[in-house]
C-alpha positions as CSV (number, residue, x, y, z in Angstrom):
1,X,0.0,0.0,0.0
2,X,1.3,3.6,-1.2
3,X,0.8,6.8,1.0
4,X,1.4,10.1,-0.1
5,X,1.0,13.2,1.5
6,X,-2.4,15.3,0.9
7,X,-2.0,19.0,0.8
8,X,-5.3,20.3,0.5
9,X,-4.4,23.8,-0.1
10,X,-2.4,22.6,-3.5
11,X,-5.8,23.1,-5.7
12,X,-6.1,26.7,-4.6
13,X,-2.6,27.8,-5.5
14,X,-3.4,26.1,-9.3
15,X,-6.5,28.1,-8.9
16,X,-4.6,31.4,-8.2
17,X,-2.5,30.8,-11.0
18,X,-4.9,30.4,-13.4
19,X,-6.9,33.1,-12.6
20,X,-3.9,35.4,-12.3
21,X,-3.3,34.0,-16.2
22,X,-7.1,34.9,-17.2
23,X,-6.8,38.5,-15.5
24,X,-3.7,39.1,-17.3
25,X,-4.5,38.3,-20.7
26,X,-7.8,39.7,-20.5
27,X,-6.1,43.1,-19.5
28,X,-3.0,42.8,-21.5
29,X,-2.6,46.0,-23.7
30,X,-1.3,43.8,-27.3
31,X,-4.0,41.8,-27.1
32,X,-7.1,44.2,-26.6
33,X,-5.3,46.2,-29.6
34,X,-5.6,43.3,-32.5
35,X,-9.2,42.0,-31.3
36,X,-11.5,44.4,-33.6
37,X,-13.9,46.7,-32.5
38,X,-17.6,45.2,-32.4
39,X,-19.2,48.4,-31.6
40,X,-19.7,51.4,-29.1
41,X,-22.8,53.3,-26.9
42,X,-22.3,56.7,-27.6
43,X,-22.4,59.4,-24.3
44,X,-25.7,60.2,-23.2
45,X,-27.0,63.3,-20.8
46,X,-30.2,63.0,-19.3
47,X,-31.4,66.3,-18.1
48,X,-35.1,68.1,-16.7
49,X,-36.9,70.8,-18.3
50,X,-39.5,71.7,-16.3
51,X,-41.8,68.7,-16.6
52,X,-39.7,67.2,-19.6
53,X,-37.0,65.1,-19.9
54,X,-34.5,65.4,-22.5
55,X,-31.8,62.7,-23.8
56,X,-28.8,63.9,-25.8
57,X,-26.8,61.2,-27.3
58,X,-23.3,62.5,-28.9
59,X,-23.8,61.0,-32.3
60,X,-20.9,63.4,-34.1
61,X,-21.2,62.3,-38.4
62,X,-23.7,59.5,-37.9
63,X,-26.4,59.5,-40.9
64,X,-29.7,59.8,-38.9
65,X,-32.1,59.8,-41.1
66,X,-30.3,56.6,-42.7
67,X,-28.5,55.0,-40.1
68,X,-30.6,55.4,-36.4
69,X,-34.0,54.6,-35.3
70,X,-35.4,55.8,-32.2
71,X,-38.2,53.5,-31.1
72,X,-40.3,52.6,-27.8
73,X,-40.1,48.9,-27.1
74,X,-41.4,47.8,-23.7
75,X,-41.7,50.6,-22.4
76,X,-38.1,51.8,-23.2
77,X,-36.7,54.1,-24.8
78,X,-34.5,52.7,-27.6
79,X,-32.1,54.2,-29.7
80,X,-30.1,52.1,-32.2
81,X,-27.9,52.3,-34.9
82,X,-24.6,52.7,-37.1
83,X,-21.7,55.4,-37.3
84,X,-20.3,54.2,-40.5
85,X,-16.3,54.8,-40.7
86,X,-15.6,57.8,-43.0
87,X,-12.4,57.1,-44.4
88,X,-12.7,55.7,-48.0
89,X,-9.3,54.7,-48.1
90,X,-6.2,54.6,-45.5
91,X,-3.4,55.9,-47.3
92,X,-1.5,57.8,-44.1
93,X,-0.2,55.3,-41.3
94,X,-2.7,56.0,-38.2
95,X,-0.8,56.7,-35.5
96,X,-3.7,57.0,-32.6
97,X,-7.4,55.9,-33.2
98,X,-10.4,57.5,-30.3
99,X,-13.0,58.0,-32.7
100,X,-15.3,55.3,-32.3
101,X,-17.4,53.6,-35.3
102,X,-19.9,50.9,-35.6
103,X,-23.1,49.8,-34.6
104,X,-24.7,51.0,-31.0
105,X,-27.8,50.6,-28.9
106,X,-28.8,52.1,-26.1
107,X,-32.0,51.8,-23.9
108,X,-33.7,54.2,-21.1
109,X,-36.3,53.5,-18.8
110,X,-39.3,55.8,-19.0
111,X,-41.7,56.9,-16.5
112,X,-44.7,55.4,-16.5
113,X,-47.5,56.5,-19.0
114,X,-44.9,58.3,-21.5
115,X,-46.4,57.2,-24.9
116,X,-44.9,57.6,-28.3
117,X,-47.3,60.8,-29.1
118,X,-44.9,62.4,-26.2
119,X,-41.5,61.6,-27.7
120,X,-39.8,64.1,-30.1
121,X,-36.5,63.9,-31.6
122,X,-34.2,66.6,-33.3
123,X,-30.1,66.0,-34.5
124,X,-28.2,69.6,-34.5
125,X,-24.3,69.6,-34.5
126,X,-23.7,66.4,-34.0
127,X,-25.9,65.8,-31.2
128,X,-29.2,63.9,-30.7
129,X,-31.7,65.4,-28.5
130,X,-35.2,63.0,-27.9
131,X,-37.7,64.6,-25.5
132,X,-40.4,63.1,-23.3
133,X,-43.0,65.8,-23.0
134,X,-44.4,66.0,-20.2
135,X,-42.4,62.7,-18.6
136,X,-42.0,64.5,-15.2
137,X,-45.6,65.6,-14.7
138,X,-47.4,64.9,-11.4
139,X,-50.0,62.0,-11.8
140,X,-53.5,63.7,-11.7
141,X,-56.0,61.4,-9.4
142,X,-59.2,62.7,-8.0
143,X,-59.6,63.5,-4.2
144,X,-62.7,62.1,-3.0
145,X,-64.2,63.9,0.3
146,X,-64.7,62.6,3.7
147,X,-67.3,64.2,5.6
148,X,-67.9,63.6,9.4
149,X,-71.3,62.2,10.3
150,X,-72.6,58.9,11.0
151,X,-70.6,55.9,10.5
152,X,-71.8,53.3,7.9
153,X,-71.4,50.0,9.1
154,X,-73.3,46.9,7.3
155,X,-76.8,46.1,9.2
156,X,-76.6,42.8,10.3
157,X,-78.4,39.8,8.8
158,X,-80.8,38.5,12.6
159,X,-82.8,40.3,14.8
160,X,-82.8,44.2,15.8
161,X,-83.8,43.5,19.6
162,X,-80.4,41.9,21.8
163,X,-83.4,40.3,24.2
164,X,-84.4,37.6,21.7
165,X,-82.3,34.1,21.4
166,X,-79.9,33.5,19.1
167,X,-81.3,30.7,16.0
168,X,-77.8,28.8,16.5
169,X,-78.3,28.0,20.1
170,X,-78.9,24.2,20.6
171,X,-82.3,23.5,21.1
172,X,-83.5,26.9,19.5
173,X,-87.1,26.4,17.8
174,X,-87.4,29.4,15.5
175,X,-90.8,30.4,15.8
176,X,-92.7,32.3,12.9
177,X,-95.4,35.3,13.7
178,X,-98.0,35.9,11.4
């Protein structure tokens, strides 16, 4: 019969090392640089005006009326599309890329009972601006008015006068006047 020596802390210093290995290639500059680009979600500001609410997306040479559709899904605010790459051909040697292109979605929650006949959308200078008229206005509900007086409690089903039996009393005969 063999014996060996159990470490039982040998598994967790594999696992270290392995997950130290995932960390680092998952972080590790070269890499991230040759895997390509799948898309982007351009930068949003939500602000308040008055009892609106306003979205401005940063969509800088996107083709809106070709290229983005701003929908309500689910109650959500969804704005999709593509900022196609504008360079027809790379002749120069690119030395630093920040511009982002590609396809994008992004989604907002709305308030409840925004519907589409509130949303409005406009693109100036680069920038699009969707508003929810009316998004922050104060639900409307009907105050109903409580006056003192008399309370209004159900009658009950038996008999007005307390001095008469109760029917469910064991041996109780109901008797019938007429």
């Amino acid at each position: 019969m063999s014996t060996y020596l159990w470490e039982p802390f040998a598994a967790f210093g594999r696992l270290d090392r392995e997950f130290h290995e995932i960390v680092r290639r998952s972080w590790d500059a070269s890499e991230r640089a040759r895997a390509p680009r799948l898309g982007f979600a351009p930068l949003a500001d939500v602000v308040t005006e008055g009892n609106d609410v306003v979205v401005h997306l940063e969509l800088p040479g996107a083709d809106i009326e070709k290229d983005v559709a701003v929908e309500l899904e689910r109650g959500r605010l969804v704005i999709r599309g593509e900022r196609a790459d504008g360079r027809e051909s790379d002749n120069g040697h690119v030395v630093v890329r920040e511009r982002r292109y590609g396809a994008f979605h992004r989604e907002f929650n709305l308030p409840e009972g925004v519907g589409a006949d509130q949303i409005s959308a406009t693109y100036d200078k680069g920038v699009l601006s969707v508003r929810l008229a009316g998004a922050l206005a104060p639900a409307y509900g009907t105050r109903i008015p409580v006056s003192p007086g008399a309370s209004s409690v159900l009658p009950s089903a038996g008999p007005a006068d307390s001095s008469e039996s109760h029917s469910d009393e064991p041996g109780h005969t109901p008797t019938v006047e007429g």
